[in-house]
C-alpha positions in Angstrom: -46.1 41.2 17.3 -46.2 42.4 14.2 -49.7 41.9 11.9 -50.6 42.4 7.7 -54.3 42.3 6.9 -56.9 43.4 3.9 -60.1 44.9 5.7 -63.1 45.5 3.7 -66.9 44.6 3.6 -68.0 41.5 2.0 -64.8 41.9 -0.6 -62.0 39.4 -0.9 -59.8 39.5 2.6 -56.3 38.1 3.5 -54.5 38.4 6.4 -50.9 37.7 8.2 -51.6 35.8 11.6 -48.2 34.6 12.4 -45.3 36.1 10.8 -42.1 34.4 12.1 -39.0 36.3 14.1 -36.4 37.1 12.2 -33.6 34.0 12.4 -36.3 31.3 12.8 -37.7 27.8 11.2 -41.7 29.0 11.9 -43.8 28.7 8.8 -45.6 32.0 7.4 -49.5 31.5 8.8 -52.3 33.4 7.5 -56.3 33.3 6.3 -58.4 34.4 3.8 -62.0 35.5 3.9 -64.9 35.6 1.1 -62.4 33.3 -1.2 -63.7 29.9 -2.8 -60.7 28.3 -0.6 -61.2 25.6 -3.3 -60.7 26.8 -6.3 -57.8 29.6 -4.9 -54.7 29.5 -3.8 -51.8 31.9 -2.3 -48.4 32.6 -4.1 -45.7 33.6 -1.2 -42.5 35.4 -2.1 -39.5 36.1 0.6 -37.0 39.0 -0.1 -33.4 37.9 0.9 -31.3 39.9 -1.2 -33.9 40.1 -4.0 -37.7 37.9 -4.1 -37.6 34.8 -4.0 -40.6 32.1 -4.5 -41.9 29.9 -1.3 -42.1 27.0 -0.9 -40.4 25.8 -3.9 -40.5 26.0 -7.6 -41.9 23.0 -7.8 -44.9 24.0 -5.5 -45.7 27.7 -5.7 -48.7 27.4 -4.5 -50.1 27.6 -0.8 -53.3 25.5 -0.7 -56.1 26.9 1.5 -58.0 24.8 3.9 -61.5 24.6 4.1 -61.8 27.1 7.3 -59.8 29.9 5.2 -56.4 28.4 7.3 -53.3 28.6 4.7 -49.8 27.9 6.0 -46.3 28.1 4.1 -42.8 26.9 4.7 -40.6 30.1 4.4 -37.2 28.1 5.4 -36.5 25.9 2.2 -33.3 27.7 1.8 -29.9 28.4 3.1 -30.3 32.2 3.8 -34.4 32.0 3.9 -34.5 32.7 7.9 -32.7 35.9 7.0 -35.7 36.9 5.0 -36.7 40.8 5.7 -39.5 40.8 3.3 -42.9 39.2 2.9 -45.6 38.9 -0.2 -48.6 37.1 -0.5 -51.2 37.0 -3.2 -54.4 35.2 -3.4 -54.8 33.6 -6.8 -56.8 31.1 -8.8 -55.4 27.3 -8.3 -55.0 26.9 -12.6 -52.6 30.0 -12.3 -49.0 29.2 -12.5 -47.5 32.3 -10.4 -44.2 33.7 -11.8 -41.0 31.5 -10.5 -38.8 34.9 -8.8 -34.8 33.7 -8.4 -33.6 36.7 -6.6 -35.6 39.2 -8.6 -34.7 42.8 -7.6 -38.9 43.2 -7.5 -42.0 41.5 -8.2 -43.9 41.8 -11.4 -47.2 43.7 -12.1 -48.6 40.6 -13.5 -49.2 39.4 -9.8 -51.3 42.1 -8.9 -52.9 41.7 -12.2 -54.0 38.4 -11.1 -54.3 38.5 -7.4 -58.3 39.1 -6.3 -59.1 42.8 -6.5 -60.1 44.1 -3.5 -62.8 47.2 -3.3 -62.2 51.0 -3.3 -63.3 50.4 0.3 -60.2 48.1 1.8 -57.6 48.7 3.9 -54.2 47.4 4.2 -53.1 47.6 8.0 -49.8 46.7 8.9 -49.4 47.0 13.0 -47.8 46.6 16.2 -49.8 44.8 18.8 -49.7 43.9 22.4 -52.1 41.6 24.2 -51.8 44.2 27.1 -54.2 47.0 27.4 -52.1 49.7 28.9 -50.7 52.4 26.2 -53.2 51.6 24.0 -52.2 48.1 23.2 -48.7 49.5 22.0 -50.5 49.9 18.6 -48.7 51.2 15.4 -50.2 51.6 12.5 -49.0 52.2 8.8 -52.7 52.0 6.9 -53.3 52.6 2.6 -57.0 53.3 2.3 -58.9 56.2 1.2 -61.5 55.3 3.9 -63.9 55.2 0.5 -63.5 58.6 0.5 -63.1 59.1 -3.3 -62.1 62.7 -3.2 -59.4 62.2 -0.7 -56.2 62.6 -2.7 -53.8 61.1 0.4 -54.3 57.3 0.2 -51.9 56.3 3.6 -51.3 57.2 6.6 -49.1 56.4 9.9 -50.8 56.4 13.0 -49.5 55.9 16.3 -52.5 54.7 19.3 -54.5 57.0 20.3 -54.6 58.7 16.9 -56.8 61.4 18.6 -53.9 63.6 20.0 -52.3 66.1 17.9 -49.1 64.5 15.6 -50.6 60.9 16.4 -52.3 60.5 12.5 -50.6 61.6 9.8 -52.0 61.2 6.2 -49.8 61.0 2.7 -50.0 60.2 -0.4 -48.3 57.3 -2.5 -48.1 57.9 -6.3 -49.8 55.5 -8.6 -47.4 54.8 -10.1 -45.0 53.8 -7.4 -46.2 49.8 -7.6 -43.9 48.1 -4.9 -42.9 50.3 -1.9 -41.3 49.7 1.2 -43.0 51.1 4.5 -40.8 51.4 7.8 -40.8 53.1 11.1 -37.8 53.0 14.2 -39.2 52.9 17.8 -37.9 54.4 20.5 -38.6 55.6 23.8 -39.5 59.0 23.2 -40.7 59.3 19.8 -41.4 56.7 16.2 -40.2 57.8 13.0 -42.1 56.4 10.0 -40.7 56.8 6.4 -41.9 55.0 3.2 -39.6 54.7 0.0 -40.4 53.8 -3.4 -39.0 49.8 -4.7 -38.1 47.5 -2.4 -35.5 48.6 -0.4 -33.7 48.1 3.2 -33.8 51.3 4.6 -30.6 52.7 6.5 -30.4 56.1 8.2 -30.6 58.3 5.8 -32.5 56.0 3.1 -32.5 58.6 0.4 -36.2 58.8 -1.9 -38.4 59.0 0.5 -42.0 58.9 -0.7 -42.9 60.2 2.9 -41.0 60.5 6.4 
């Protein structure tokens, strides 16, 4: 199981809580906390060779229920189950999101209008398992500066425990690198973790590695 989430006290939160296997019909689940549910809204994009908008041009927007609950169909299209990229922003209800056709990336002008979130919040993305043993089989690829203003590394890739030597390892993604891909290979005896700038499917070797 793979899980997305914002972190961050009394701020604007949004998280993944079902993100469907690859090659399946599942809607794209998720919540929001410390959000007027009705006066926002969430804009989903899937990448399947380039960003496309979800669930339709003619609905762009993902209404949120009244418990912070949102759902959106990810499958409208032909090739949509193939999808190897997710995007969510949480925006006002009155604003009419950009309509992407295969765009190569996102615009700024989402961000620009997505809720800010604090110096203080975290974006997680992680492995989990349900089962205690090795640590939950937790992997971790987290941007925060821990609101540690001074810090000049803003991610890091962490593999459960972090304590042990080589299991935290801290990096820093430019500011002006606005859309990056992060990405890591499992295997038995060791992960590898690389992050690139653009949105890019990584193959072995990528090439512009931000870090690795």
């Amino acid at each position: 199981m793979l899980i997305a989430g914002f972190a961050t006290a009394a701020e604007p939160q949004v998280a993944f809580t079902h993100v469907p296997p690859y090659g399946s019909t599942e809607n794209l689940a998720g919540r929001v906390e410390n959000v007027d549910c009705a006066t926002h809204a969430v804009a989903v994009y899937i990448f399947v060779d380039g960003w496309w908008t979800k669930p339709s041009f003619a609905a762009p927007l993902s209404p949120i229920a009244s418990d912070g609950t949102w759902t959106c169909d990810i499958t409208t299209g032909g090739s949509d189950i193939y999808a190897t990229q997710l995007a969510a922003y949480v925006v006002p209800r009155d604003y009419a999101p950009p309509l992407a056709e295969g765009w190569p990336q996102l615009p700024d002008e989402l961000a620009a209008n997505a809720d800010a979130l604090d110096a203080r919040a975290v974006l997680g993305l992680f492995t989990w398992n349900d089962d205690a043993p090795y640590t939950h089989r937790e992997i971790d690829i987290e941007l925060s500066r821990w609101d540690n203003a001074s810090d000049a590394n803003n991610a890091q890739y962490v593999v459960q425990p972090w304590q042990p030597p080589g299991h935290l390892t801290r990096f820093r993604v430019p500011p002006d690198v606005t859309n990056a891909t992060y990405s890591f290979s499992w295997r038995t005896n060791r992960i590898d973790f690389a992050t690139y700038g653009g949105h890019v499917i990584p193959t072995s070797p990528a090439g512009g590695e931000i870090a690795a």
